[in-house]
GUZA-114585 format. One line per field, with one value per residue: residue in three letters; residue number from 1; y, x, z of N, C-alpha, C, O in turn. Coordinates in steps of 0.001 Angstrom, whole numbers. Example, Ala and Ser with C-alpha at 12.3 -4.5 7.8 and 13.67 -1.06 7.14 Angstrom:
code <- c(ALA/SER)
pos <- c(1/2)
n_y <- c(-5690/-2250)
n_x <- c(13190/12850)
n_z <- c(7800/7080)
ca_y <- c(-4500/-1060)
ca_x <- c(12300/13670)
ca_z <- c(7800/7140)
c_y <- c(-3300/30)
c_x <- c(13200/12900)
c_z <- c(7800/7870)
o_y <- c(-3319/1138)
o_x <- c(14236/13409)
o_z <- c(8465/8039)
end
This chain:
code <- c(UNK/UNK/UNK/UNK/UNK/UNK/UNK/UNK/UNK/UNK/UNK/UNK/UNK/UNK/UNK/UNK/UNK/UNK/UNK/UNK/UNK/UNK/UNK/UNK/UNK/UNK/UNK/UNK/UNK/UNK/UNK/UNK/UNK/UNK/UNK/UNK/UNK/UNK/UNK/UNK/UNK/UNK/UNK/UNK/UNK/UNK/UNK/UNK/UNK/UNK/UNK/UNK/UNK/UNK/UNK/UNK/UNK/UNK/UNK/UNK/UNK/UNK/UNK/UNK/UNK/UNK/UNK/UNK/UNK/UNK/UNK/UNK/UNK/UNK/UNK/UNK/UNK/UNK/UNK/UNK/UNK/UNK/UNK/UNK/UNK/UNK/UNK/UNK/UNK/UNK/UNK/UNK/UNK/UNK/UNK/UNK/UNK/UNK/UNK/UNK/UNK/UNK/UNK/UNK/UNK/UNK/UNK/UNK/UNK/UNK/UNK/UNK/UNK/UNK/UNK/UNK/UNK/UNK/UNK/UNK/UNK/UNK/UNK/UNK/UNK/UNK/UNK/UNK/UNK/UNK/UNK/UNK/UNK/UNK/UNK/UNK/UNK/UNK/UNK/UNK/UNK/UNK/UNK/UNK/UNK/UNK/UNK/UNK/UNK/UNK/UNK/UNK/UNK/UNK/UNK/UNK/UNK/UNK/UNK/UNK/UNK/UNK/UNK/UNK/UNK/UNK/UNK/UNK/UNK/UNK/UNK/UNK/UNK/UNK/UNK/UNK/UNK/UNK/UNK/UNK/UNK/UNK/UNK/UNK/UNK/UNK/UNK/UNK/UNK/UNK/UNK/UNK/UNK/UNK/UNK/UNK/UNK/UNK/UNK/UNK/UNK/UNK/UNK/UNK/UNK/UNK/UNK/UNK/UNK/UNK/UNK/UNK/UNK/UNK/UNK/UNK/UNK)
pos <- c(1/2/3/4/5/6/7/8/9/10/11/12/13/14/15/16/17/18/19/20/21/22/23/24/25/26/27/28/29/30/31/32/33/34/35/36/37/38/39/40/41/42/43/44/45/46/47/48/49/50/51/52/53/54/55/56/57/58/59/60/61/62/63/64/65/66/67/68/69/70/71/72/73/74/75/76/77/78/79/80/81/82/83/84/85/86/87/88/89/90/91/92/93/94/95/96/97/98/99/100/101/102/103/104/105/106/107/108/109/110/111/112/113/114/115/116/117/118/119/120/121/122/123/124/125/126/127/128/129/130/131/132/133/134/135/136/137/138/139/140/141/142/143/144/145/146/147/148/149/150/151/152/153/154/155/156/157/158/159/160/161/162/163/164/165/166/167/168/169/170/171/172/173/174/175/176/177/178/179/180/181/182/183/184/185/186/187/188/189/190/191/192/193/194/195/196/197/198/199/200/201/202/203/204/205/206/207/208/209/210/211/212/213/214/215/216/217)
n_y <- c(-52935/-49692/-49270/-46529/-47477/-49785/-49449/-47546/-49072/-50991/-49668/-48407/-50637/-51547/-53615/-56420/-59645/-61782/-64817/-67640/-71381/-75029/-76165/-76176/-76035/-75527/-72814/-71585/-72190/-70170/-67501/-67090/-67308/-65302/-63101/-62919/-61812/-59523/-58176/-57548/-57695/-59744/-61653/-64102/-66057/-67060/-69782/-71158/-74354/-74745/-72236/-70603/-71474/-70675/-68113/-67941/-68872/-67676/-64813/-65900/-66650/-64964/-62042/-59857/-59088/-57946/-59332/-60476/-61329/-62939/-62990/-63128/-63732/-63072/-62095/-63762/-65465/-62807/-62338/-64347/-64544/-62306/-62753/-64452/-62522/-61222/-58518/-57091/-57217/-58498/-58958/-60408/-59398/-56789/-57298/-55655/-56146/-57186/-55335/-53551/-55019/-54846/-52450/-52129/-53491/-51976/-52558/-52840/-52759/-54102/-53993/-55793/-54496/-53193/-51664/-48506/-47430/-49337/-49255/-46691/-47402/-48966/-47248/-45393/-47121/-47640/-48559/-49062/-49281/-50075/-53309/-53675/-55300/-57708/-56157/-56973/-57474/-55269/-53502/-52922/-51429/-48487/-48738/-48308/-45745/-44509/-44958/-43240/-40932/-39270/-39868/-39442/-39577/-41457/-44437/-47048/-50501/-52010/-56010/-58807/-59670/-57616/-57972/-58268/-56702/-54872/-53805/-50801/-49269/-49765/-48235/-45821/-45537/-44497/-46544/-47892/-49501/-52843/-55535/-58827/-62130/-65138/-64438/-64176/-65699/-68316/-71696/-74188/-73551/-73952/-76253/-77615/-77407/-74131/-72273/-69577/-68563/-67371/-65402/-64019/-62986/-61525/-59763/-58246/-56951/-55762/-54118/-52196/-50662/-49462/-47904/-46511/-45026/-43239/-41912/-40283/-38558)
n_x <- c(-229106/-227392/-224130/-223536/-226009/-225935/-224422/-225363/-227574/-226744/-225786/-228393/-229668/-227798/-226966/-224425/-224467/-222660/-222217/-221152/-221356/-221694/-222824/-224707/-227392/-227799/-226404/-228887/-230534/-230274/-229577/-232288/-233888/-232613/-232792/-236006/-235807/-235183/-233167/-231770/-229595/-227037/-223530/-221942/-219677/-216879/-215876/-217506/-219037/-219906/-220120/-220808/-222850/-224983/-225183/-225762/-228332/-229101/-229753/-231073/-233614/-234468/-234893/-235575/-233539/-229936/-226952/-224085/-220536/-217908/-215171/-212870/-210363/-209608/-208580/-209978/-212068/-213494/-214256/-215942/-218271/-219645/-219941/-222344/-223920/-223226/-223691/-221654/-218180/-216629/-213268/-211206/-208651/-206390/-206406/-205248/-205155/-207816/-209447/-209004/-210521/-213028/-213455/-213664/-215664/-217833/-218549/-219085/-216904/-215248/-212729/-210153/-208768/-206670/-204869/-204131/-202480/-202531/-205583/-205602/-203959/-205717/-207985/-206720/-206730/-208824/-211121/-214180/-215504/-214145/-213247/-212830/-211095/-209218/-211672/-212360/-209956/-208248/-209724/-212185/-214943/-213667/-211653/-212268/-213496/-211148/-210111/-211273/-211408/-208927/-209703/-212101/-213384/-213368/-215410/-215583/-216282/-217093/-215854/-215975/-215821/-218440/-221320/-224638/-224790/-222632/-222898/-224442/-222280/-220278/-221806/-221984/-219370/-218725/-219433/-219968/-221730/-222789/-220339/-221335/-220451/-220648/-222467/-224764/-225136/-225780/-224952/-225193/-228123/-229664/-229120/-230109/-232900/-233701/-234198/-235607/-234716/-232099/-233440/-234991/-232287/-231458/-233494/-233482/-230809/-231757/-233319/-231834/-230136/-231777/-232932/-230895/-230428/-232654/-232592/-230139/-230829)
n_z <- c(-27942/-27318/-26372/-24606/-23573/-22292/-20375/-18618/-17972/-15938/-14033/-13561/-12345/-10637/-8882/-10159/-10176/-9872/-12226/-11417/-11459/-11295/-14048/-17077/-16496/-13916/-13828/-15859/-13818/-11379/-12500/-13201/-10529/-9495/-10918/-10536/-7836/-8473/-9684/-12656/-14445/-15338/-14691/-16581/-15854/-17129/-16089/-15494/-16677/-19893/-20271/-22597/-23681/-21634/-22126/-24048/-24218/-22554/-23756/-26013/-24340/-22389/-23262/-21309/-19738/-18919/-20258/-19870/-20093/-18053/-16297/-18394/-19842/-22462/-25972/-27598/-26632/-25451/-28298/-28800/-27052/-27544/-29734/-29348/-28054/-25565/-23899/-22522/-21267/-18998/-17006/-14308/-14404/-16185/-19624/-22194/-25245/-25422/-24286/-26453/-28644/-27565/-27696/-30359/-31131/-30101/-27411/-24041/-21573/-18553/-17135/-14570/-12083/-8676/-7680/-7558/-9752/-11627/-11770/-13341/-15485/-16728/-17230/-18991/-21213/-21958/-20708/-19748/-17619/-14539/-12456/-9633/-7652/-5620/-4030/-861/-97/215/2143/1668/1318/2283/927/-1204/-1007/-840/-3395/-4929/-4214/-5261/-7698/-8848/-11388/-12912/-13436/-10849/-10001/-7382/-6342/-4655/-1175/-725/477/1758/4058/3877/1567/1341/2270/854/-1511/-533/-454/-3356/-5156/-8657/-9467/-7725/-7546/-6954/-5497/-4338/-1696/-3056/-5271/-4466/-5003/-3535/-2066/-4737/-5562/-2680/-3285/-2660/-3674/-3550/-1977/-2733/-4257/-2400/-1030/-3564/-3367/-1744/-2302/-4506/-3221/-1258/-3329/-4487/-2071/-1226/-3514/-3911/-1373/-1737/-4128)
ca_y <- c(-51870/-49265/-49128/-46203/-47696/-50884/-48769/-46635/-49946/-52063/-48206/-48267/-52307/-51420/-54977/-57107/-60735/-63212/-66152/-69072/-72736/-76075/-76684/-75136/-75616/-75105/-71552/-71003/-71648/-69397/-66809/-66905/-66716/-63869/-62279/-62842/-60970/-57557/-57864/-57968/-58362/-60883/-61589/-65089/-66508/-68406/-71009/-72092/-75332/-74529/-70718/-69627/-71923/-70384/-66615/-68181/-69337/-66066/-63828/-65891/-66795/-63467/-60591/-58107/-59391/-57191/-60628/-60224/-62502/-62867/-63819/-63220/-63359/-62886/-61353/-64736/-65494/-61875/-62346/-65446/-64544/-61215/-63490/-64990/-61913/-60513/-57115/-56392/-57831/-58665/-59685/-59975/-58424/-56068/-57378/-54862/-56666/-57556/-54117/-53038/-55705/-54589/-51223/-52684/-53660/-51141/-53424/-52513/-53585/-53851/-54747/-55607/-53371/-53186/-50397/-47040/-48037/-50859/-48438/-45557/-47965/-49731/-46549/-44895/-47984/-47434/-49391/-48123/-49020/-50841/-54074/-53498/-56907/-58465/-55387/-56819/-57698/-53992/-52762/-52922/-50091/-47519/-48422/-47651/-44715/-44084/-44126/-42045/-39345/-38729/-40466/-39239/-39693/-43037/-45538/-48426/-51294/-53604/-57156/-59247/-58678/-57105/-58919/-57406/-55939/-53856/-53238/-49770/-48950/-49502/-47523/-44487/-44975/-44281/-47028/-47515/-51119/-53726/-57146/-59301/-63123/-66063/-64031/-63573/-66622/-69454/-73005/-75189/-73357/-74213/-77805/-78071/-76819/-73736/-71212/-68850/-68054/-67044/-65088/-63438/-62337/-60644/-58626/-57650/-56629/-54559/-53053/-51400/-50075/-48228/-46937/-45802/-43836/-42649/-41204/-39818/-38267)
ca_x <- c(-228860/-226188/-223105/-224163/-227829/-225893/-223914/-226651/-228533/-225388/-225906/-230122/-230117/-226755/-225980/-223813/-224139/-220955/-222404/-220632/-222344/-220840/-223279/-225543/-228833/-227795/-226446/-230098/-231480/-229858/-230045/-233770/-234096/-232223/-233947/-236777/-235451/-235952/-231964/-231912/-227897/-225921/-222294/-221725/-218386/-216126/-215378/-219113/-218791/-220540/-220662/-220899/-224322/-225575/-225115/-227060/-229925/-230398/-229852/-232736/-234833/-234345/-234354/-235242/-232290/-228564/-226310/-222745/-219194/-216741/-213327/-212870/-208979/-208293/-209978/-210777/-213053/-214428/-215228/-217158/-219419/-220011/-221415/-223915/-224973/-222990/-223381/-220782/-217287/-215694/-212077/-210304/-207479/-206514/-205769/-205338/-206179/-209872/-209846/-209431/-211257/-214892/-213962/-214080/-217470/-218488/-219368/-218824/-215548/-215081/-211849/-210287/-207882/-206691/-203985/-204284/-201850/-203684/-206991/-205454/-204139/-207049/-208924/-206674/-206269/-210365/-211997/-215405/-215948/-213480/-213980/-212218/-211111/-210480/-211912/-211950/-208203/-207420/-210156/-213025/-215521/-212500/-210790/-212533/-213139/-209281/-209445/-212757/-211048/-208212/-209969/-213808/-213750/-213048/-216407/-215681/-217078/-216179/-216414/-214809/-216143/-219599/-222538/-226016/-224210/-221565/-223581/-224655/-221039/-219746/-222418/-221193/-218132/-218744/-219313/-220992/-222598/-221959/-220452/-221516/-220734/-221319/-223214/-226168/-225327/-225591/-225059/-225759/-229187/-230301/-229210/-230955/-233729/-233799/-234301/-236256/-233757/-231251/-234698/-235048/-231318/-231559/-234438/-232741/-229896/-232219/-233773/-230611/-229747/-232974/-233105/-229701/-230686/-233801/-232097/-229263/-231193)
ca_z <- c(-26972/-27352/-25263/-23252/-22806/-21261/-19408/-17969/-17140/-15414/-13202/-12618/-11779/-9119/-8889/-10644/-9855/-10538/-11800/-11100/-11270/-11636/-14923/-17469/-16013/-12511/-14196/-15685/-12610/-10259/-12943/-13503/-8992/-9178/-11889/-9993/-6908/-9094/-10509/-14197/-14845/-14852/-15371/-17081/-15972/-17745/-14880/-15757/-18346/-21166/-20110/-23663/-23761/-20489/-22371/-25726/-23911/-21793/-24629/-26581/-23372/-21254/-23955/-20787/-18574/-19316/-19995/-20496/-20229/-17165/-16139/-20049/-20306/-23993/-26663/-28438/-25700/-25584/-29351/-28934/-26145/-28198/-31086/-28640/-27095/-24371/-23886/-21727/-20774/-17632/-16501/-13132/-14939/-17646/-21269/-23491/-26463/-25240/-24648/-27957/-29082/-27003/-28567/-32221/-31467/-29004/-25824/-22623/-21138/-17184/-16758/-13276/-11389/-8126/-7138/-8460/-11046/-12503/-12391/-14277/-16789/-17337/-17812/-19748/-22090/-22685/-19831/-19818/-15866/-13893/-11410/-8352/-7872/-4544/-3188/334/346/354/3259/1434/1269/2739/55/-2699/-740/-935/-4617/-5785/-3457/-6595/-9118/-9383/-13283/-12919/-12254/-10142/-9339/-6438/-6564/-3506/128/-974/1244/2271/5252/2942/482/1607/2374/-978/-2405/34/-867/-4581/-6634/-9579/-9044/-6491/-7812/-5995/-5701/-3192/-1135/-4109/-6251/-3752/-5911/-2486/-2519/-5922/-5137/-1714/-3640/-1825/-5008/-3335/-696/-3615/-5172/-1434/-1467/-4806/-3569/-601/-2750/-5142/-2077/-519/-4158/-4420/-1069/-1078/-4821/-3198/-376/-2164/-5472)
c_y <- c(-51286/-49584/-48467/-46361/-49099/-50096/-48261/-47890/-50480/-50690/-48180/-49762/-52377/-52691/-56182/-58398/-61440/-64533/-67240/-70612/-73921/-76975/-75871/-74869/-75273/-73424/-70848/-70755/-70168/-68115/-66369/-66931/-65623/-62891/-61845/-61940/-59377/-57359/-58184/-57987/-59546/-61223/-63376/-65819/-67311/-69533/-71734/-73076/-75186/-72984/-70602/-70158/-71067/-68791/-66635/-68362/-68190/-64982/-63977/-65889/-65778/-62510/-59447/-58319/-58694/-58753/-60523/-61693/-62156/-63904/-64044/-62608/-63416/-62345/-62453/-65019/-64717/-62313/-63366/-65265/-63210/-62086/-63824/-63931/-61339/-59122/-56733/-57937/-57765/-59636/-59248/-59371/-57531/-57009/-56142/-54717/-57091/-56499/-53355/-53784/-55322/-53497/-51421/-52794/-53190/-51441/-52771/-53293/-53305/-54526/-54683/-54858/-53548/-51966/-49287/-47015/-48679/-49884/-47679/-46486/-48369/-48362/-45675/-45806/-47754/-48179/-48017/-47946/-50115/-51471/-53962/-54677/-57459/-57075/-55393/-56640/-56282/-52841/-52580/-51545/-48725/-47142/-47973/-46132/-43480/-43614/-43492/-40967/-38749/-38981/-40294/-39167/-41101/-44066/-47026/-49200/-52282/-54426/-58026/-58577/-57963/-58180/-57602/-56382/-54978/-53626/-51788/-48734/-48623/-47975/-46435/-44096/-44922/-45290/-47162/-48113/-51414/-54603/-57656/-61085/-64115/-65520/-64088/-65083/-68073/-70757/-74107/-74908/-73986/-75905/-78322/-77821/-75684/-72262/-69681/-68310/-67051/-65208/-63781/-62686/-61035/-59414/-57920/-56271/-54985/-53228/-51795/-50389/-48867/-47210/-45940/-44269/-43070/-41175/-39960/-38697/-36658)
c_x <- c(-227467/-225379/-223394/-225583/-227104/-225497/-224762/-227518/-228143/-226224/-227165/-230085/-229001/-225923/-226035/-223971/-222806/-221329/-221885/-221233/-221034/-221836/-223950/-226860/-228479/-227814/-227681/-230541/-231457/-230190/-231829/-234338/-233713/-232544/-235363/-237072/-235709/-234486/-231896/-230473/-227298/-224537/-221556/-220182/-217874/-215768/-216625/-219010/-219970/-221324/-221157/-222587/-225312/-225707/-225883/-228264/-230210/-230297/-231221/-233867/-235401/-234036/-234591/-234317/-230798/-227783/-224839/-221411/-218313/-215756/-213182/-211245/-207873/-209138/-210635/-212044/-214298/-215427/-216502/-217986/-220256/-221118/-222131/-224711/-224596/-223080/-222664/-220223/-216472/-214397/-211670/-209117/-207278/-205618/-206013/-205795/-207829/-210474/-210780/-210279/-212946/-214587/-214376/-215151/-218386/-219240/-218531/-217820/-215191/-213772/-211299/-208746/-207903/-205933/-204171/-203371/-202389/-204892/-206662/-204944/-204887/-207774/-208081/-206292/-207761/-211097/-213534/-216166/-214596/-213867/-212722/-212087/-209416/-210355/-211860/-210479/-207519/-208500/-211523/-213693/-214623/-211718/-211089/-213163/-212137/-209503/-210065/-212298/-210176/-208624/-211490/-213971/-213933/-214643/-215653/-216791/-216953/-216924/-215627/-215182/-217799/-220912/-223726/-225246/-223347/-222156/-223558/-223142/-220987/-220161/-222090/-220079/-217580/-219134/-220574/-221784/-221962/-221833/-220429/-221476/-221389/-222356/-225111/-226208/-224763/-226291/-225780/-227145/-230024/-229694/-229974/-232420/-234512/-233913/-234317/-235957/-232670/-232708/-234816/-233512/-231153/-232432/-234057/-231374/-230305/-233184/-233003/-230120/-230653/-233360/-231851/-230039/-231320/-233312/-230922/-228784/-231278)
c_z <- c(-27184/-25759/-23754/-22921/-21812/-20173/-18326/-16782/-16253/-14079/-12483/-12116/-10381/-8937/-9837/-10480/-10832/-10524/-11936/-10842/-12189/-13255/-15424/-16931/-14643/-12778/-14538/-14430/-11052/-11550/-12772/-11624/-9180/-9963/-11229/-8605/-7441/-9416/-11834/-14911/-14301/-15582/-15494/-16729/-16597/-17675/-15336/-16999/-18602/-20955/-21585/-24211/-23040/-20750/-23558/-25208/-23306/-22396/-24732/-25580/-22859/-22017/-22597/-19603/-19681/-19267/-20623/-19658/-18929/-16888/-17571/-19639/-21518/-25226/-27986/-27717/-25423/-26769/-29558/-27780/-26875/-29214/-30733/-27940/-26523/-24554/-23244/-21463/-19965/-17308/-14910/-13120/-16155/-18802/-21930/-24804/-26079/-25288/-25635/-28719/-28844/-27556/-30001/-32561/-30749/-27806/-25175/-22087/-19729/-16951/-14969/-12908/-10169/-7518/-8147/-9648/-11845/-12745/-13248/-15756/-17620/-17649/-18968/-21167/-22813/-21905/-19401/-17926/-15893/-12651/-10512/-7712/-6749/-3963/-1063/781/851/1065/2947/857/1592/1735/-1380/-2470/-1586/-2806/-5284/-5416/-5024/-7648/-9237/-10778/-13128/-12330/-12234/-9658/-8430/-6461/-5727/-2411/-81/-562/1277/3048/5064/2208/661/1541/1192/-1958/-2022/-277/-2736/-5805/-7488/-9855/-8491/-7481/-6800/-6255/-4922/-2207/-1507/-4427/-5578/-4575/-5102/-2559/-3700/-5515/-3979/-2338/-2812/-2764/-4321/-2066/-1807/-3808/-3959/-1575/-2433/-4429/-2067/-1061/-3790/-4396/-1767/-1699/-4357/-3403/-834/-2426/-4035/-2260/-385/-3741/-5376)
o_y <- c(-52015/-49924/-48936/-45617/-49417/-50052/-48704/-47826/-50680/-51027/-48013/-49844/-53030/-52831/-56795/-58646/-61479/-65343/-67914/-70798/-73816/-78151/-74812/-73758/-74400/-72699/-69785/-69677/-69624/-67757/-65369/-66426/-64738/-61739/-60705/-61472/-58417/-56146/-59388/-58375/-60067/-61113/-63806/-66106/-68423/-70288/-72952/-72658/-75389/-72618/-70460/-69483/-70711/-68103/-65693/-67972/-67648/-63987/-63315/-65287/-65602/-61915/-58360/-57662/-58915/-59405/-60502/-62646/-60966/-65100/-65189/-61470/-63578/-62264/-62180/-64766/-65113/-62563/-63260/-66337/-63155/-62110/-63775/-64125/-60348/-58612/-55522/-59039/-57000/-60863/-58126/-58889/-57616/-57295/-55752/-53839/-57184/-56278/-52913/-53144/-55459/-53165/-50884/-52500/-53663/-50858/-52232/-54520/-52160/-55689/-53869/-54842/-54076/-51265/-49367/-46387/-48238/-49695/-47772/-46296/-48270/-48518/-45245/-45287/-47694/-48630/-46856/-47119/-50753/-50876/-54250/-55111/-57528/-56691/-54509/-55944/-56166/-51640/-52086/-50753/-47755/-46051/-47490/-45375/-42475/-42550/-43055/-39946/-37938/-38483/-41203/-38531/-41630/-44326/-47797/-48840/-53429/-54320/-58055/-57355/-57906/-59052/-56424/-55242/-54162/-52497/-51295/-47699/-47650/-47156/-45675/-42950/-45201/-45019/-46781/-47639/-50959/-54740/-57302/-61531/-64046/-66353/-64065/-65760/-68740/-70953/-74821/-75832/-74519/-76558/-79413/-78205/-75915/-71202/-68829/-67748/-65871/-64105/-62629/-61695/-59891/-58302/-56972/-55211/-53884/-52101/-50642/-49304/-47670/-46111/-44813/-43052/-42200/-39975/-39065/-38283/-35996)
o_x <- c(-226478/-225763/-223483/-226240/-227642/-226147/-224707/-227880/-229002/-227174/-227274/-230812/-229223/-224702/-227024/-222855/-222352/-221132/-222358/-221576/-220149/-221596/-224139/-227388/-229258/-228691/-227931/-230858/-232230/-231363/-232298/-235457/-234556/-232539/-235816/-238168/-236263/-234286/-231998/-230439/-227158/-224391/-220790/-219580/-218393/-215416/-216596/-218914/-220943/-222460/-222379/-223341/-226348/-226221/-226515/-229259/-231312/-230688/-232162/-234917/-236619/-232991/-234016/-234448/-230684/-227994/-224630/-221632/-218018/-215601/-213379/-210962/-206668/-210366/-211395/-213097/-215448/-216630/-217561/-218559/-221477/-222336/-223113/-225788/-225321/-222446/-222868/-220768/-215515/-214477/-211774/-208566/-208073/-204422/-207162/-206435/-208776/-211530/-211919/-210875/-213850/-215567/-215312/-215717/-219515/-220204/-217488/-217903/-214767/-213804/-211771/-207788/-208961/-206613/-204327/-203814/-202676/-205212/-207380/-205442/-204889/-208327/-208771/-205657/-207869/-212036/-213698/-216851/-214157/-214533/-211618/-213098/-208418/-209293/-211556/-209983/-206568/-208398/-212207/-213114/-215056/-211215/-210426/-213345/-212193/-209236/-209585/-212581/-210718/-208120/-212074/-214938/-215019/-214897/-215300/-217838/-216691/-218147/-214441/-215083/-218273/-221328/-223642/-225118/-223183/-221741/-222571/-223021/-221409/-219527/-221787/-219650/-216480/-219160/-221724/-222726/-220832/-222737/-219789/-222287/-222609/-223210/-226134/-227131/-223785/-227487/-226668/-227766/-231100/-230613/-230523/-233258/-235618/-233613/-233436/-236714/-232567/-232454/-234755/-233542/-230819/-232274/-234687/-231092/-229764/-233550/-233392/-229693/-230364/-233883/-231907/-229921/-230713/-233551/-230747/-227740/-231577)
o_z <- c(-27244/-24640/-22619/-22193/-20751/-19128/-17179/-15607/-15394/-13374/-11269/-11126/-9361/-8864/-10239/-10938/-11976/-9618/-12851/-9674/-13038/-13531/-14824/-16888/-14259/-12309/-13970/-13927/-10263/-11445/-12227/-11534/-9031/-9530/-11327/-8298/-6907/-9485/-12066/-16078/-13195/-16800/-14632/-17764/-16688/-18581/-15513/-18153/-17876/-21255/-21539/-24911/-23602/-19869/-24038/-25818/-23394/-21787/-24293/-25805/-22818/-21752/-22636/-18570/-20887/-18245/-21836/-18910/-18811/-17133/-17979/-19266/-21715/-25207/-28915/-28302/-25238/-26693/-30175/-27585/-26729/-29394/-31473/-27376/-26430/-25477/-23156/-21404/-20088/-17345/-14416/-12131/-17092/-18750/-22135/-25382/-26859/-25880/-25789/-29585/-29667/-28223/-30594/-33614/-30623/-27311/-25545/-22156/-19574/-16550/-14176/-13681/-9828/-6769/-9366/-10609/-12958/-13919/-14244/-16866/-18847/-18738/-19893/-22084/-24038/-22561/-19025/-17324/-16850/-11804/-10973/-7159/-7466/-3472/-262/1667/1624/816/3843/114/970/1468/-2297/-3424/-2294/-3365/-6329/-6043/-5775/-8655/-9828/-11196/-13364/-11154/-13125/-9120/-8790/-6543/-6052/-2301/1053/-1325/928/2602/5971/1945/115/887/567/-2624/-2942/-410/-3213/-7005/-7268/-10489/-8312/-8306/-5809/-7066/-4778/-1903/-822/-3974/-5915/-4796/-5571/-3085/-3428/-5022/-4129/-1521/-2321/-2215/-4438/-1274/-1470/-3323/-4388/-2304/-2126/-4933/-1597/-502/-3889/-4730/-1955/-1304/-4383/-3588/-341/-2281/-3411/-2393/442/-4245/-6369)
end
């Protein structure tokens, strides 16, 4: 898949999940619920031991799931989730070099930003979307408001603060997917064996995205 076909897709699927798990199969599993919910991205974190496993297996397992790399803070890191697959790369901050690095090989690079400083850098460094990162800390939905008002070139994506209940917001207030973490990618769940609560979530999540398009087309 090209660049702008991930791009495009990250855009029709709306939300982002942040997946976070304390192992690799726990990581399948919550993946493959929330797949099931009707979300077909997911954003692999780094915090996950043996992330770079948990991005090989759902390349080969899940060819029609979008599967890309997060909290990627260096561009050694980028490069090796690239060799397994990722189509897209996510940080909570800007490197520069990872940057240039996802341009080298034409992936998708979300880096994170928070003040209108930090966004304009990051985009004018080559950030192909930017993660709005802790979006609640700075008002949430208002605030990303605040910065689509001067910056409509710019897609954002907030990640931080984004529940069912904000969801809608967000999307009013411009962005370009939701990330979305704890809220979606509940670990206690998949340990209570409670999957299909996670699975429910997700389709809650891909609900609000569609009705919001729908409504707004």
């Amino acid at each position: 898949m090209k660049k702008t076909e991930v791009l495009q897709a990250i855009r029709e699927v709306g939300v982002l999940p942040v997946l976070r798990a304390s192992s690799v199969d726990t990581a399948m599993q919550l993946a493959e619920a929330i797949a099931e919910g009707g979300v077909s991205a997911m954003e692999v974190t780094m915090t996950v031991p043996g992330a770079i496993e948990v991005i090989r297996r759902l390349v080969k397992d899940r060819p029609d799931l979008l599967v890309g790399a997060g909290t990627v803070l260096d561009p050694e890191t980028a490069r090796m989730c690239i060799a397994e697959g990722a189509q897209f790369v996510v940080s909570p901050a800007i490197n520069l070099e990872t940057i240039a690095l996802c341009h080298r090989y034409s992936i998708a690079v979300l880096p994170g930003a928070l003040t209108p400083t930090e966004v304009v850098t990051a985009w004018q460094a080559g950030a192909d979307i930017i993660k709005v990162f802790p979006a609640s800390a700075m008002g949430g939905a208002k605030y990303l408001h605040s910065l689509k008002a001067p910056l409509p070139q710019i897609e954002l994506i907030p990640t931080g603060g984004v529940n069912v209940s904000t969801a809608k917001d967000f999307l009013a207030a411009g962005a370009y997917a939701l990330g979305v973490g704890a809220d979606l990618v509940d670990e206690k769940a998949c340990f209570e064996k409670r999957l299909h609560e996670v699975t429910g979530v997700a389709a809650k999540y891909a609900g609000i995205v569609r009705e919001f398009r729908a409504a707004n087309a």
